[in-house]
Structure formats: structure tokens, C-alpha cells
C-alpha angles and dihedrals in degrees: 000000000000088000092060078083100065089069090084088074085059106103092187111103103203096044084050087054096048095054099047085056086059102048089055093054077049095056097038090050101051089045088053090047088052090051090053093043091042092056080057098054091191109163092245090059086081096048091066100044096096091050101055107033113119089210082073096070101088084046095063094031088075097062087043098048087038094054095042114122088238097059110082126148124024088216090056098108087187089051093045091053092051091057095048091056082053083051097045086042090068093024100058086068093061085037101052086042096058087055098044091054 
């Protein structure tokens, strides 16, 4: 779910849109997966918690955005603030649903 992140690079404004259309049926699919799994409290259940939740995905978004080819140099200003739009790009969903509930 990290590579959800690299869309905002995307300039496009319609492919942006599409995929983040597509990160939010991920999202809804996988929370309602973790309810399912959750109604069976099998002990492996919580084994895959970590794996499917969707609140990861920022988690795993920085590795992704830190080993990208175009990321090169930490010191870089124009390259960090790429990144962070990759970062506000999946964080703006979490963001917009805490407000919402």
C-alpha cells in the first residue's frame, strides 16, 4: 500500500484521481477484511493485523518514497518537498476520515 505514495508525482490530474479512487476501495476493502477476520478472533487474526491495515500505509509510504530513484540527496529542498506531496497524497485519506468521524 506504500506505493500508493508515488502518485503525487503524477501531474496528471485525472490519473491522480483514478488512483486515488482506487486507494480508497483499497482501504474500504481491507477495513472491511479486518472486521471479518476480527468476528472470527482466531489467533491468527492478529497475526495479520499489521499486514492489512490500511493505517499502515503511511508506515510503509516512507521506505518507498526514501529508496525512489528520484530521490537523491536529503539535502535536496526541491526533492523533500516532492516527497511530502507523495506523503500528503496518502495521508490526506486518514486525514479526511478522522474528520469525517
Amino acid at each position: 500500500m506504500g506505493f500508493y505514495a508515488l502518485a503525487g508525482y503524477e501531474r496528471d490530474k485525472r490519473q491522480k484521481n483514478m488512483v486515488k479512487n482506487y486507494m480508497i476501495n483499497d482501504v474500504t476493502k481491507r477495513r472491511d477484511y479486518i472486521k471479518t477476520l476480527l468476528m472470527a478472533s482466531s489467533d491468527k487474526a492478529a497475526e495479520q493485523l499489521p499486514h492489512i491495515m490500511p493505517d499502515y500505509m503511511l508506515v510503509f509510504a516512507v521506505p518507498v518514497l526514501a529508496h525512489n530513484p528520484r530521490f537523491t540527496m536529503h539535502s535536496n529542498v526541491d526533492q523533500l518537498v516532492r516527497s511530502r506531496i507523495g506523503l500528503d497524497f496518502t495521508g490526506t485519506l486518514f486525514l479526511c476520515k478522522i474528520i469525517v468521524f
